[in-house]
MOPAC internal coordinates of N, CA, C and O (Angstrom, degrees):
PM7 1SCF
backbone

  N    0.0000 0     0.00 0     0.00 0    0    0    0
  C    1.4586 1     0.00 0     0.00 0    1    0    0
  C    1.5291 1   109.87 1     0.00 0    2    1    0
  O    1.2310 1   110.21 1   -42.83 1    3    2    1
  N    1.4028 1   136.00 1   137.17 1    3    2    1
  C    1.0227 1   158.15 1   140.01 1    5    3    2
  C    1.3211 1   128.79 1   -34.15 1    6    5    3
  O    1.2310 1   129.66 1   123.13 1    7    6    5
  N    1.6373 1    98.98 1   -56.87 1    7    6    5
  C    1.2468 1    95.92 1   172.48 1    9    7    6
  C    1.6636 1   116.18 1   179.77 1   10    9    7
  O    1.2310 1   111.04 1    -3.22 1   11   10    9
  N    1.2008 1   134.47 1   176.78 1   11   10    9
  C    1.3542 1   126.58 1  -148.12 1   13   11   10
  C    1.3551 1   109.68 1  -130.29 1   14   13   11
  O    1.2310 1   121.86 1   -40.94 1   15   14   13
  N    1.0852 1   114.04 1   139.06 1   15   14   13
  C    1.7804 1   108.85 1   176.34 1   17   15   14
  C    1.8175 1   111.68 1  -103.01 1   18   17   15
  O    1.2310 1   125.64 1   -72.01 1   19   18   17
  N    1.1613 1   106.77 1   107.99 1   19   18   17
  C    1.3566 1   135.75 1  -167.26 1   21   19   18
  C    1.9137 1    95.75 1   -62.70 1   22   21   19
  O    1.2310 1   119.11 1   -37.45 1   23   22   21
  N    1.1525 1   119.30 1   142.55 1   23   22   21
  C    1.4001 1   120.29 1   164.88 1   25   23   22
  C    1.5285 1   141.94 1   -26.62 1   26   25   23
  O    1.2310 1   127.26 1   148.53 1   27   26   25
  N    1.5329 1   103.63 1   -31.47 1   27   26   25
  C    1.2524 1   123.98 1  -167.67 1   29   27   26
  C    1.9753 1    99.93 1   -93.06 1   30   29   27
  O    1.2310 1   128.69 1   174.81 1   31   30   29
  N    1.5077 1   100.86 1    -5.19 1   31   30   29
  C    1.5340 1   100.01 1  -166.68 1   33   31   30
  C    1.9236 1   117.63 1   100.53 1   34   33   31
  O    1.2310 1   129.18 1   159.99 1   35   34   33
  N    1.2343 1    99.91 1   -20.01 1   35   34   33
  C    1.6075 1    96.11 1  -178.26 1   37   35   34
  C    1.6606 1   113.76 1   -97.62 1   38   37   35
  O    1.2310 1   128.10 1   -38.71 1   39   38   37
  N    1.4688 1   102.00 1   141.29 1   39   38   37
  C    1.5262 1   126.52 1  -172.20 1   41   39   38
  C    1.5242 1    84.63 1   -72.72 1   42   41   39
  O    1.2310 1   125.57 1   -25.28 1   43   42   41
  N    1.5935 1   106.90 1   154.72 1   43   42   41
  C    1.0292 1   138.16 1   164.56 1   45   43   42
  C    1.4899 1   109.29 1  -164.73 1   46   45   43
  O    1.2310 1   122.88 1   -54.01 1   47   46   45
  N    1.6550 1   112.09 1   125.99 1   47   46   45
  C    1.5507 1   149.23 1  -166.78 1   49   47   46
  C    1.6782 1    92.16 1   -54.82 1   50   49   47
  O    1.2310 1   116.57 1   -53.48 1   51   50   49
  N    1.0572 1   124.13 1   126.52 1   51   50   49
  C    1.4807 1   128.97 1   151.69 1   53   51   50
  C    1.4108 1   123.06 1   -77.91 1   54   53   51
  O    1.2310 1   129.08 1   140.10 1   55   54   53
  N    1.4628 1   100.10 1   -39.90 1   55   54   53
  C    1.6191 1   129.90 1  -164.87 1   57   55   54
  C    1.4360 1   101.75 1  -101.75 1   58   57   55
  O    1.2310 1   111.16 1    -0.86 1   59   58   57
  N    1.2339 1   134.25 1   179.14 1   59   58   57
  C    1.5924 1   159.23 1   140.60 1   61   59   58
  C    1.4380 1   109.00 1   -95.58 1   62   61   59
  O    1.2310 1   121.89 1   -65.57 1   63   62   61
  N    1.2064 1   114.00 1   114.43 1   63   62   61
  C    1.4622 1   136.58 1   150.22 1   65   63   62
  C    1.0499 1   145.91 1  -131.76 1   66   65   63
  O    1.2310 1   124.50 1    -7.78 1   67   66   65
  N    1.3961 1   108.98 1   172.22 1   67   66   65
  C    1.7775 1   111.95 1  -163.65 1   69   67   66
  C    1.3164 1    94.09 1  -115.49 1   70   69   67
  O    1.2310 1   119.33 1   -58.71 1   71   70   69
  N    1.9613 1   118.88 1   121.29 1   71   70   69
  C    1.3457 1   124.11 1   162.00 1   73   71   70
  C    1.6006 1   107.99 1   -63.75 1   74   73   71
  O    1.2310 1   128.90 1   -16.44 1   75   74   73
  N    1.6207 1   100.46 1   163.56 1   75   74   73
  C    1.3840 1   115.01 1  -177.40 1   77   75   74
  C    2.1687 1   110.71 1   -49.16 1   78   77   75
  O    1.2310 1   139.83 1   141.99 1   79   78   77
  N    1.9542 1    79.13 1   -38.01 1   79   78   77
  C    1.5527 1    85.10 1  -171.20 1   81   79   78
  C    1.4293 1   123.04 1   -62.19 1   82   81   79
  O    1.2310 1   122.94 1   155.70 1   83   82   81
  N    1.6263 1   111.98 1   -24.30 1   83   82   81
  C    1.5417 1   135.43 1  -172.37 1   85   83   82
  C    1.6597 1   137.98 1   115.49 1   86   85   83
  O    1.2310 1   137.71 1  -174.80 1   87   86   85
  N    1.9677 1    83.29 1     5.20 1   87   86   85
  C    1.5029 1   107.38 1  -165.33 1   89   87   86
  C    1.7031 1    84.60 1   -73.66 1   90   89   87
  O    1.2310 1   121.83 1   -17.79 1   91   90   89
  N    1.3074 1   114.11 1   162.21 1   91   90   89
  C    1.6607 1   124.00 1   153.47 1   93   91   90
  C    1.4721 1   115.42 1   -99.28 1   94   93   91
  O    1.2310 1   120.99 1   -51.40 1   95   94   93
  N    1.1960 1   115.72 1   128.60 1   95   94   93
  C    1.5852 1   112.06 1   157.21 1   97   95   94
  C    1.6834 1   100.52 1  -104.21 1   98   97   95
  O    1.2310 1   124.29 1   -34.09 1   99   98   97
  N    1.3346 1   109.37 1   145.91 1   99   98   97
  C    1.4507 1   136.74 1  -156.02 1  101   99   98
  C    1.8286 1    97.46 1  -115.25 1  102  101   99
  O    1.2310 1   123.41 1   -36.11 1  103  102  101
  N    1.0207 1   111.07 1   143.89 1  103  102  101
  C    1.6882 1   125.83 1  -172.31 1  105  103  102
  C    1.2616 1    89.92 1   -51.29 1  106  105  103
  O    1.2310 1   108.46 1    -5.69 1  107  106  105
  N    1.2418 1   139.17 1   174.31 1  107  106  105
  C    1.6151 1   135.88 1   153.51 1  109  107  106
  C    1.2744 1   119.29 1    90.02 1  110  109  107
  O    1.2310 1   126.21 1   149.54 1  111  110  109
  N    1.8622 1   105.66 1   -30.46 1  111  110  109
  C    1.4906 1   120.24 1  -170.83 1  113  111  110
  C    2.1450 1    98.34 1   -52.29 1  114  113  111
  O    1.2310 1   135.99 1   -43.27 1  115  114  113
  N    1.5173 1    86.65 1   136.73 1  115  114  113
  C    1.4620 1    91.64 1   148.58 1  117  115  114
  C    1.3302 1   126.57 1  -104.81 1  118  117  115
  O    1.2310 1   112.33 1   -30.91 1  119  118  117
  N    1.4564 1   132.08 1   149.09 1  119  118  117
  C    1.2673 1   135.74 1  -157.50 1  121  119  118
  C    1.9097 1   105.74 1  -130.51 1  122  121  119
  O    1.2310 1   115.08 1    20.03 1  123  122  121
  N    1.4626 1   126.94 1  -159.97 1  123  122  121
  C    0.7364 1   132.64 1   174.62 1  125  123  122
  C    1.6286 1   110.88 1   -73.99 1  126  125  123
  O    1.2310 1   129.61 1    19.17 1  127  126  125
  N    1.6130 1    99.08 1  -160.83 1  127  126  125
  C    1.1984 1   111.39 1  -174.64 1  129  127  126
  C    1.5870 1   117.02 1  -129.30 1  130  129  127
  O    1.2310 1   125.04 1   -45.30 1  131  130  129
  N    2.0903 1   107.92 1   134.70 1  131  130  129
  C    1.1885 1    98.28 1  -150.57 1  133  131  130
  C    1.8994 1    88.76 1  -122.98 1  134  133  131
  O    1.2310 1   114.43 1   -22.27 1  135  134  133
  N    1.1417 1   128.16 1   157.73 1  135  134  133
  C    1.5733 1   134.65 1   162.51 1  137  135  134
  C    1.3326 1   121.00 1   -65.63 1  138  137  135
  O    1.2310 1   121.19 1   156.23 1  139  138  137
  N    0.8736 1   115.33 1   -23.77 1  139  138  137
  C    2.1109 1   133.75 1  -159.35 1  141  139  138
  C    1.0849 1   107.37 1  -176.24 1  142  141  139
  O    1.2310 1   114.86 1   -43.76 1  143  142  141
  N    1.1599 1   127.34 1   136.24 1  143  142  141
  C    1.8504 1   161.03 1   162.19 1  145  143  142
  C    1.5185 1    97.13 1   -41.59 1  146  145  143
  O    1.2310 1   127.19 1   148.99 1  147  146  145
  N    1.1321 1   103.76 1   -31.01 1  147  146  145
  C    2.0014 1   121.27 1  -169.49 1  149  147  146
  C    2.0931 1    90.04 1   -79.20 1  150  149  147
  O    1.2310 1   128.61 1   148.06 1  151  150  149
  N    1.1671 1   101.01 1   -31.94 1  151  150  149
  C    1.6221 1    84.79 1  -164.21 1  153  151  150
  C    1.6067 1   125.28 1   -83.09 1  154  153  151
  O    1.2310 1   125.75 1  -177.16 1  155  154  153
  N    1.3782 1   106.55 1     2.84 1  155  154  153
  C    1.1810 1   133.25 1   170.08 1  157  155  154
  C    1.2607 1   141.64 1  -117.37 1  158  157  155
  O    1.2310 1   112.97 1  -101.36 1  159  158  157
  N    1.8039 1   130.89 1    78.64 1  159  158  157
  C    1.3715 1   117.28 1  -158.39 1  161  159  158
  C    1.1866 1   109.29 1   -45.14 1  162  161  159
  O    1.2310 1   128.28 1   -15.31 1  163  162  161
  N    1.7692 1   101.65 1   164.69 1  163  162  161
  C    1.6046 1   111.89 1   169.93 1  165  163  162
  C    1.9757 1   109.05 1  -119.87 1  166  165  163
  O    1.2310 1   136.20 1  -158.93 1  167  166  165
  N    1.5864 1    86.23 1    21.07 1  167  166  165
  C    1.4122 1    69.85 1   173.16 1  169  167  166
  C    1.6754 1    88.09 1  -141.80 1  170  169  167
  O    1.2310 1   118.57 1   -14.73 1  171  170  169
  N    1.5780 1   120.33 1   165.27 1  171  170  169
  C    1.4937 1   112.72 1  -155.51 1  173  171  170
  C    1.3456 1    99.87 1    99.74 1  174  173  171
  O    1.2310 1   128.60 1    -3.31 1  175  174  173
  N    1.8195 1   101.03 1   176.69 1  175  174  173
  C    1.3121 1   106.35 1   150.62 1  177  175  174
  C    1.4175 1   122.69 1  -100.85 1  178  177  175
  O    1.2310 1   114.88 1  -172.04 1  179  178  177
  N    1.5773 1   127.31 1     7.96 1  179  178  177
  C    0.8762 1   127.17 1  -158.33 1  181  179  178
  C    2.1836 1   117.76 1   -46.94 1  182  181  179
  O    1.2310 1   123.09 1   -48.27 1  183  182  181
  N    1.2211 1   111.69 1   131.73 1  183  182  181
  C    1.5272 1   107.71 1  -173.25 1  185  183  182
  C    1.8378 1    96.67 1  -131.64 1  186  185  183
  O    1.2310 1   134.74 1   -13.85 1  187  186  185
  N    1.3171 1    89.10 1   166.15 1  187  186  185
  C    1.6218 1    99.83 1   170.10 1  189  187  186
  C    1.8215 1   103.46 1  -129.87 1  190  189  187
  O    1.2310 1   117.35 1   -65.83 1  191  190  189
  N    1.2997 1   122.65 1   114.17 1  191  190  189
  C    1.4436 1   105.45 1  -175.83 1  193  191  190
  C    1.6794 1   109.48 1   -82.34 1  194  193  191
  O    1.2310 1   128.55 1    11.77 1  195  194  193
  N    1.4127 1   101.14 1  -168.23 1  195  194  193
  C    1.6805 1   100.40 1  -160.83 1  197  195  194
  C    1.7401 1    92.83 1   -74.86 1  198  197  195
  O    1.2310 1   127.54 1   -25.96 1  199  198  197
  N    1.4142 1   103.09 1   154.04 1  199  198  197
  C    1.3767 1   139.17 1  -176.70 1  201  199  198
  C    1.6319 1   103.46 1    41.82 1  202  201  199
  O    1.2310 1   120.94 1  -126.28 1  203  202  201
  N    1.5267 1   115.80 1    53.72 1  203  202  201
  C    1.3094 1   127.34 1   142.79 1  205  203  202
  C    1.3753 1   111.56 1  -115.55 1  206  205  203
  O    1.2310 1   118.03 1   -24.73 1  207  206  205
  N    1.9612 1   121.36 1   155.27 1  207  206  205
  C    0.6714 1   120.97 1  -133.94 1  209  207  206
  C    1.8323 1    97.22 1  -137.07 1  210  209  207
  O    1.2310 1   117.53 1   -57.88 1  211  210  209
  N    1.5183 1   122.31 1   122.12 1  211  210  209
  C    1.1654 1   110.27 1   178.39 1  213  211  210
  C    1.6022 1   102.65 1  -133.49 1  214  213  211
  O    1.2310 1   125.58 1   -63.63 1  215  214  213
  N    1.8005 1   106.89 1   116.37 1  215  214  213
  C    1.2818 1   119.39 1  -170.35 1  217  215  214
  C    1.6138 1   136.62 1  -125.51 1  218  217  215
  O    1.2310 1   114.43 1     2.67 1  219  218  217
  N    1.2155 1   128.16 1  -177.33 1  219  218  217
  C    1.5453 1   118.44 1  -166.40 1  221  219  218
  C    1.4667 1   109.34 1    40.59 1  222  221  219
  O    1.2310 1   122.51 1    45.77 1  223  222  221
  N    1.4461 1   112.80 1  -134.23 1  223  222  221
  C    1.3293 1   130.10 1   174.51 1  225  223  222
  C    1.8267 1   120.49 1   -64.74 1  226  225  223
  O    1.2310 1   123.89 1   158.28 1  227  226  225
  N    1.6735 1   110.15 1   -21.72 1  227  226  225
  C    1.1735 1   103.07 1  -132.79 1  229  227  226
  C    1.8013 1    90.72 1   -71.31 1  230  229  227
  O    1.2310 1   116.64 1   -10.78 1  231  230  229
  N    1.1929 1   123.99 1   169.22 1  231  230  229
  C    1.5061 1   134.35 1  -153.66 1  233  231  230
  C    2.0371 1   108.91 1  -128.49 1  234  233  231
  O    1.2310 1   118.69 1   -56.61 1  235  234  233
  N    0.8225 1   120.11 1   123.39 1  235  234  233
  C    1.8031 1   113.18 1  -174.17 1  237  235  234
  C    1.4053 1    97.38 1  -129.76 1  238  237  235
  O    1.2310 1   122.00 1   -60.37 1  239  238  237
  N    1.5637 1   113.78 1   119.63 1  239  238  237
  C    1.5166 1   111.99 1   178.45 1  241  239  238
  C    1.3224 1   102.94 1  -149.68 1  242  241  239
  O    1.2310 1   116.67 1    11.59 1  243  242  241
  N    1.6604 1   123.93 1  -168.41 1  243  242  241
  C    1.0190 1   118.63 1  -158.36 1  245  243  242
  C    1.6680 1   128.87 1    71.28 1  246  245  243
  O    1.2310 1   125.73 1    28.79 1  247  246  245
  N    1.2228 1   106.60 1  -151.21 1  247  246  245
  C    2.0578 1   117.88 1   153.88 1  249  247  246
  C    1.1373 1   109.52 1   -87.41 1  250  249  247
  O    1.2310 1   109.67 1  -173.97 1  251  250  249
  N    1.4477 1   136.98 1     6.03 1  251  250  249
  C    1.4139 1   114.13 1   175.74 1  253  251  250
  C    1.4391 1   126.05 1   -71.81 1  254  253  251
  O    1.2310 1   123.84 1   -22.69 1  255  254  253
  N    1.4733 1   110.24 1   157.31 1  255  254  253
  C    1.3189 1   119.50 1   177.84 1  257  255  254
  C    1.2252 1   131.09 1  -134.90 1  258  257  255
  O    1.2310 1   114.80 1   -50.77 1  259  258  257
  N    1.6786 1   127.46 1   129.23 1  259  258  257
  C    1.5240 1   130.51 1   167.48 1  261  259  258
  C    1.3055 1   120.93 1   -82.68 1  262  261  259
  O    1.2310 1   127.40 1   -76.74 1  263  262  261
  N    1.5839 1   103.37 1   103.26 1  263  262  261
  C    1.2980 1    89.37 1   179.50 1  265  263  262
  C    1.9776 1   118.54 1   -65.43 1  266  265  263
  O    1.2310 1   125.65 1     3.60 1  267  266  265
  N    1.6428 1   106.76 1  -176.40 1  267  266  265
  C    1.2769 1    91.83 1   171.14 1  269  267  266
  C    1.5024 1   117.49 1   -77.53 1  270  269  267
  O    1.2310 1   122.78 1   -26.70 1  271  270  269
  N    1.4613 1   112.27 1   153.30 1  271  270  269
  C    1.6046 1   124.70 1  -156.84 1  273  271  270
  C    1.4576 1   124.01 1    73.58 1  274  273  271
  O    1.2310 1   130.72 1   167.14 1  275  274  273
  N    1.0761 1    96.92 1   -12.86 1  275  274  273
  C    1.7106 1   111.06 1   175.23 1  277  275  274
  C    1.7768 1   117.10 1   -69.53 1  278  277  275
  O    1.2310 1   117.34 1   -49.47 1  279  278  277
  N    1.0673 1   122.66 1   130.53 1  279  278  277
  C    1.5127 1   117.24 1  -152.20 1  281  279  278
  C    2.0070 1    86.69 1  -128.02 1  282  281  279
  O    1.2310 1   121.93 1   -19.28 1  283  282  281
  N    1.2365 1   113.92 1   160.72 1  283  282  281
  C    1.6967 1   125.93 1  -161.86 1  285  283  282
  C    1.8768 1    92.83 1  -157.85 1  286  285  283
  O    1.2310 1   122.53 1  -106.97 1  287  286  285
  N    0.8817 1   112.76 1    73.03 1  287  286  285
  C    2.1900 1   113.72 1   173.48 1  289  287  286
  C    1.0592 1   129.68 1   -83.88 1  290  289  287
  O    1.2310 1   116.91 1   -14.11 1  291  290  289
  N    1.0879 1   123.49 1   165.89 1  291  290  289
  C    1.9190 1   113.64 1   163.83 1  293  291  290
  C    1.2492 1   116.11 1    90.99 1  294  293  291
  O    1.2310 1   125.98 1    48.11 1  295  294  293
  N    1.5785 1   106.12 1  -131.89 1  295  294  293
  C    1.3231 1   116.21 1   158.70 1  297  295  294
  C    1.0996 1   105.25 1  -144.19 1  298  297  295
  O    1.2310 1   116.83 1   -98.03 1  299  298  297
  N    1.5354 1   123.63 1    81.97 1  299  298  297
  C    1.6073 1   144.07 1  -153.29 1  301  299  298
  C    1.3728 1    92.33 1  -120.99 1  302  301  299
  O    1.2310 1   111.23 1   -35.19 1  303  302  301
  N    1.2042 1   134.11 1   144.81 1  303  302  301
  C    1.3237 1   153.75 1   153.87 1  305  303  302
  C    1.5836 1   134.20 1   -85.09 1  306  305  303
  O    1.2310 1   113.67 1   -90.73 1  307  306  305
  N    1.8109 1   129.57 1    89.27 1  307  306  305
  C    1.1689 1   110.83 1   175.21 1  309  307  306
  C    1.0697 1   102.10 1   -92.15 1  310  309  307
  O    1.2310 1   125.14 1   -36.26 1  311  310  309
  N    1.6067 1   107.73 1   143.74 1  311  310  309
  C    2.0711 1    99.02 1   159.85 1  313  311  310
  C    1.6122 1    93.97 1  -167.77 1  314  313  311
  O    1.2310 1   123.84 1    24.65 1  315  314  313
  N    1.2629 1   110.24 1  -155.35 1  315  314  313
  C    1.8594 1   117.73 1  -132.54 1  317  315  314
  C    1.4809 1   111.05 1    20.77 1  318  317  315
  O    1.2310 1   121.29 1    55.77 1  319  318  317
  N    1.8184 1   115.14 1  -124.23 1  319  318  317
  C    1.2137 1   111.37 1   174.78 1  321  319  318
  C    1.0045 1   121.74 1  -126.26 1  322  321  319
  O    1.2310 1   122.65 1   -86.85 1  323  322  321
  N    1.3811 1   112.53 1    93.15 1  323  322  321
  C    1.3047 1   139.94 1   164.85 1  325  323  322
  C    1.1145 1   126.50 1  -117.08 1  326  325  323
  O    1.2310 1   124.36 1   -52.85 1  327  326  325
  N    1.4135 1   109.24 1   127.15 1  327  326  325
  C    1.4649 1   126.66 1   176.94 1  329  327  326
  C    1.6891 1   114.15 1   -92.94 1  330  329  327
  O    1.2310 1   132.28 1   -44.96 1  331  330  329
  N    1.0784 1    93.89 1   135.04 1  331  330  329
  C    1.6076 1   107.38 1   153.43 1  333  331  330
  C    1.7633 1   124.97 1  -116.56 1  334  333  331
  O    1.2310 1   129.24 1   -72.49 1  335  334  333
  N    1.7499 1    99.80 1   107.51 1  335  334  333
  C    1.0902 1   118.76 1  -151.92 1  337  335  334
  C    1.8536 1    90.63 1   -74.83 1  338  337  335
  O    1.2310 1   135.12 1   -11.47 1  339  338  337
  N    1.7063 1    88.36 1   168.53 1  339  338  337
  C    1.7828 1    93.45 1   170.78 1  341  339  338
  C    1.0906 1   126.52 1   -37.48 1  342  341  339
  O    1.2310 1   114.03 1   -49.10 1  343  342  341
  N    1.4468 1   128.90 1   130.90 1  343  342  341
  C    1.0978 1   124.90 1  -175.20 1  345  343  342
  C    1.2243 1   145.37 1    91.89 1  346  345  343
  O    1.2310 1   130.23 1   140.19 1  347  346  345
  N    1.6581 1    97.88 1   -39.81 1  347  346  345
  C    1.5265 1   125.17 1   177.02 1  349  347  346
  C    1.8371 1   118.78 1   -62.67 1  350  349  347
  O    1.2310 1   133.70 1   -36.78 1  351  350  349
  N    1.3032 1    91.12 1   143.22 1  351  350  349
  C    1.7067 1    86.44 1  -169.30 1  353  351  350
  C    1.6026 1   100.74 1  -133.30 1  354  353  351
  O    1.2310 1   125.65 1   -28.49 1  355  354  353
  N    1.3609 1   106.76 1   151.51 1  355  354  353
  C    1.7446 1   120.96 1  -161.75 1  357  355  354
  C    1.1173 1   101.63 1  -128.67 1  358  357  355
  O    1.2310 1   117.52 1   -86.72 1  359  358  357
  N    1.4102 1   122.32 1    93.28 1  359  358  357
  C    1.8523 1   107.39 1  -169.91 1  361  359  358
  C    1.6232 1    87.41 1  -124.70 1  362  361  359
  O    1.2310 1   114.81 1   -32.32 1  363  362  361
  N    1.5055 1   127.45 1   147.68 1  363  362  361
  C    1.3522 1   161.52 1   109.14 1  365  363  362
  C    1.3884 1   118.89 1   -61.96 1  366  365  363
  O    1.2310 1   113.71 1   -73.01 1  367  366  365
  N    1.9016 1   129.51 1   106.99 1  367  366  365
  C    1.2352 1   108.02 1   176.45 1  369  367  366
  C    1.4591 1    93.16 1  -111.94 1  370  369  367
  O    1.2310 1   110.84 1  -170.31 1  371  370  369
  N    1.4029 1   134.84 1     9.69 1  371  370  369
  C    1.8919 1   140.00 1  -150.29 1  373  371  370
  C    1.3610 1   101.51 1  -159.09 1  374  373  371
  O    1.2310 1   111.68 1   -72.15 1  375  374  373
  N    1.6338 1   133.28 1   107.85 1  375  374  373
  C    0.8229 1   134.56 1   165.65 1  377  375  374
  C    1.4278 1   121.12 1   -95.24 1  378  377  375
  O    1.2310 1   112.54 1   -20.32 1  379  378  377
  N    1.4064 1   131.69 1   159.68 1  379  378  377
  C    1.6350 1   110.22 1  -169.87 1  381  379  378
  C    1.5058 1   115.12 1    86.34 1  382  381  379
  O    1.2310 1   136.12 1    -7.18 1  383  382  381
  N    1.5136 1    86.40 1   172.82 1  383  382  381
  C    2.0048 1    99.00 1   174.60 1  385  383  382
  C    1.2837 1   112.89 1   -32.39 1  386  385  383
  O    1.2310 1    99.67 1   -48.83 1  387  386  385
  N    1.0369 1   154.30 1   131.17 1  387  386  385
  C    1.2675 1   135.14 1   146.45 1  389  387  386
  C    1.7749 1   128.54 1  -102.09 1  390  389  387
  O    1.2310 1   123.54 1   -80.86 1  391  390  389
  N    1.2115 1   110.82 1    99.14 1  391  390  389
  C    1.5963 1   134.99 1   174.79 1  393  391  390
  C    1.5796 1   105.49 1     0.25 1  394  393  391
  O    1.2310 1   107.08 1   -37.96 1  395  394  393
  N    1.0818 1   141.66 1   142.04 1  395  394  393
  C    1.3315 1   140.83 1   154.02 1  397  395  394
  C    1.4344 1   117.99 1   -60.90 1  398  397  395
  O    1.2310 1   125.04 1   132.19 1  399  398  397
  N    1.7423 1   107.92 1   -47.81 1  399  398  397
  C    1.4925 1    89.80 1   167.98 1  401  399  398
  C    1.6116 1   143.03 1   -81.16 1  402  401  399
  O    1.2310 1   127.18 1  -148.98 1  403  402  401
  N    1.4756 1   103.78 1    31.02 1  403  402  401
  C    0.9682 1    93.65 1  -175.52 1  405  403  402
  C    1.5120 1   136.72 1  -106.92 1  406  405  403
  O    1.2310 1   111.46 1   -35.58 1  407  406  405
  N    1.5048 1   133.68 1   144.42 1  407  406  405
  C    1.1070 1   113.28 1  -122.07 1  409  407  406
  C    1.8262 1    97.33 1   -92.10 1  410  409  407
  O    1.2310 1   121.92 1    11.08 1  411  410  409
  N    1.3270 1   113.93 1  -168.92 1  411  410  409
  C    1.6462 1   115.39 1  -179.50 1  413  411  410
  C    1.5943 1    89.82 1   -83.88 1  414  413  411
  O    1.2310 1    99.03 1    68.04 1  415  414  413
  N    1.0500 1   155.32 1  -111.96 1  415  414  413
  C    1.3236 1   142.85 1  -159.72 1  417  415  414
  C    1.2682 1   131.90 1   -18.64 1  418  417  415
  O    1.2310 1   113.12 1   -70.11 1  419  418  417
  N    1.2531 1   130.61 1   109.89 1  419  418  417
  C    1.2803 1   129.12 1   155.75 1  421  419  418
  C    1.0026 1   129.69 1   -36.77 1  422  421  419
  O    1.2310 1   115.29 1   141.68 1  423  422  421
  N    0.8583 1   126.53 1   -38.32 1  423  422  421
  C    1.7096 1   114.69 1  -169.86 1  425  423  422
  C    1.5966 1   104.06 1   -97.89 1  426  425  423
  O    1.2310 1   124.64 1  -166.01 1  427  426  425
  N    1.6891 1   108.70 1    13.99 1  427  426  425
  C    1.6430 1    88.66 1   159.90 1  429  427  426
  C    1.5848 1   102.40 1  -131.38 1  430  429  427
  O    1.2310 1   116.77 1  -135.12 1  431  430  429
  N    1.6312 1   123.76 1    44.88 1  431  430  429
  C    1.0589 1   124.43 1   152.41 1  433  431  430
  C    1.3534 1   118.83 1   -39.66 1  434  433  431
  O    1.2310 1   107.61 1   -18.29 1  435  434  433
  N    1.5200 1   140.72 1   161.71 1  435  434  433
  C    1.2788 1   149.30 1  -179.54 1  437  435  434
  C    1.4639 1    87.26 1   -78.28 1  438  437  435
  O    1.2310 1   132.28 1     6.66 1  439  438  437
  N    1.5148 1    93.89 1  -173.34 1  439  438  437
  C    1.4306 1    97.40 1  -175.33 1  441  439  438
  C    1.3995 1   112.69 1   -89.07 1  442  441  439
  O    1.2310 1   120.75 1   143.13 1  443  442  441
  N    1.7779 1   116.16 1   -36.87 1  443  442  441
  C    1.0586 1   115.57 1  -164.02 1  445  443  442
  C    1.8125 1   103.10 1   -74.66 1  446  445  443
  O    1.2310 1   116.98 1   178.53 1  447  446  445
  N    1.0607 1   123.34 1    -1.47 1  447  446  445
  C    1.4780 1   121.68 1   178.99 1  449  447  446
  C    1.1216 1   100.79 1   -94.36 1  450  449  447
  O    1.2310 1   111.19 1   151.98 1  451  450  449
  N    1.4462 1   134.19 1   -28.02 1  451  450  449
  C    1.1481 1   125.52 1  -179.23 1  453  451  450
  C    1.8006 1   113.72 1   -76.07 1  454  453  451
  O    1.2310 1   130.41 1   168.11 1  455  454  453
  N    1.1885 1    97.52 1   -11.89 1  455  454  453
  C    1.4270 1   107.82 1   164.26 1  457  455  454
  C    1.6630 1   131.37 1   -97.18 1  458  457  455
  O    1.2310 1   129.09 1  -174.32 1  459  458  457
  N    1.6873 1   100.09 1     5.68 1  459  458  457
  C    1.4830 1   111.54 1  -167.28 1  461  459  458
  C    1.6705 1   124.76 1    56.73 1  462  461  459
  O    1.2310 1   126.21 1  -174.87 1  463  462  461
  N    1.3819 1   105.66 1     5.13 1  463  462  461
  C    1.7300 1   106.48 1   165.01 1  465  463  462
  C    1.5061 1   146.19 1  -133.23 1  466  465  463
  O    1.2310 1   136.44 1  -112.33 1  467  466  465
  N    1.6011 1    85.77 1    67.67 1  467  466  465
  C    1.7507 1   117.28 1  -161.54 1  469  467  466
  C    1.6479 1    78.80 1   -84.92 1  470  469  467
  O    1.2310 1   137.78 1   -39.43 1  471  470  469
  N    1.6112 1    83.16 1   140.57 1  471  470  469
  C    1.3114 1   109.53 1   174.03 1  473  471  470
  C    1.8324 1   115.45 1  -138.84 1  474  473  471
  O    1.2310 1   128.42 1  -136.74 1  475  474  473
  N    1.4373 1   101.39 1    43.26 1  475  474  473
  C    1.6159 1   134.76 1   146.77 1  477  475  474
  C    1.2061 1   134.23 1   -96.98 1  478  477  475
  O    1.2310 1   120.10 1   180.00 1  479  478  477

């Protein structure tokens, strides 16, 4: 293991490693903040630094990286090497086909999309 998700939600390094970029994270390091043990590979270098944010479903593997302020939602996918710079946010709220009529706002999806089983 790499590394451990502490109670409060924040990663902390078990190991010493070398990011893709060349930075080191050091055993002990504290990192960002993750929803699930699931939302962060443990194999890769994939990292989240402190006060970035990896949530719901969304999944970060590989070398990718959050920087801090950098936000990962949904059920969004980071992986190889890709960064998500400060600030930057990666959201998936619709996986699958997605309907023609459906509108730009979320929160006035139909119902059956809001259930993921539109059959339009």
């Amino acid at each position: 293991m790499r590394f451990i998700r502490q109670p409060n939600g924040q990663v902390k390094a078990l190991t010493t490693f070398t990011l893709y970029d060349g930075r080191t994270i050091t055993a002990g390091t504290l990192g960002g903040f993750i929803a699930s043990p699931r939302n962060l590979s443990q194999s890769g270098t994939a990292w989240v630094f402190p006060n970035g944010t990896i949530e719901g479903y969304a999944y970060v593997s590989g070398n990718a990286l959050v920087a801090s302020g950098g936000e990962v939602l949904g059920n969004a996918k980071v992986y190889g090497n890709a960064t998500i710079d400060n600030n930057g946010t990666v959201s998936v709220i619709f996986r699958g086909k997605i309907p023609a009529f459906l509108p730009q706002s979320p929160q006035r999806l139909p119902q059956c999309a809001q259930r993921k089983k539109c059959n339009h």
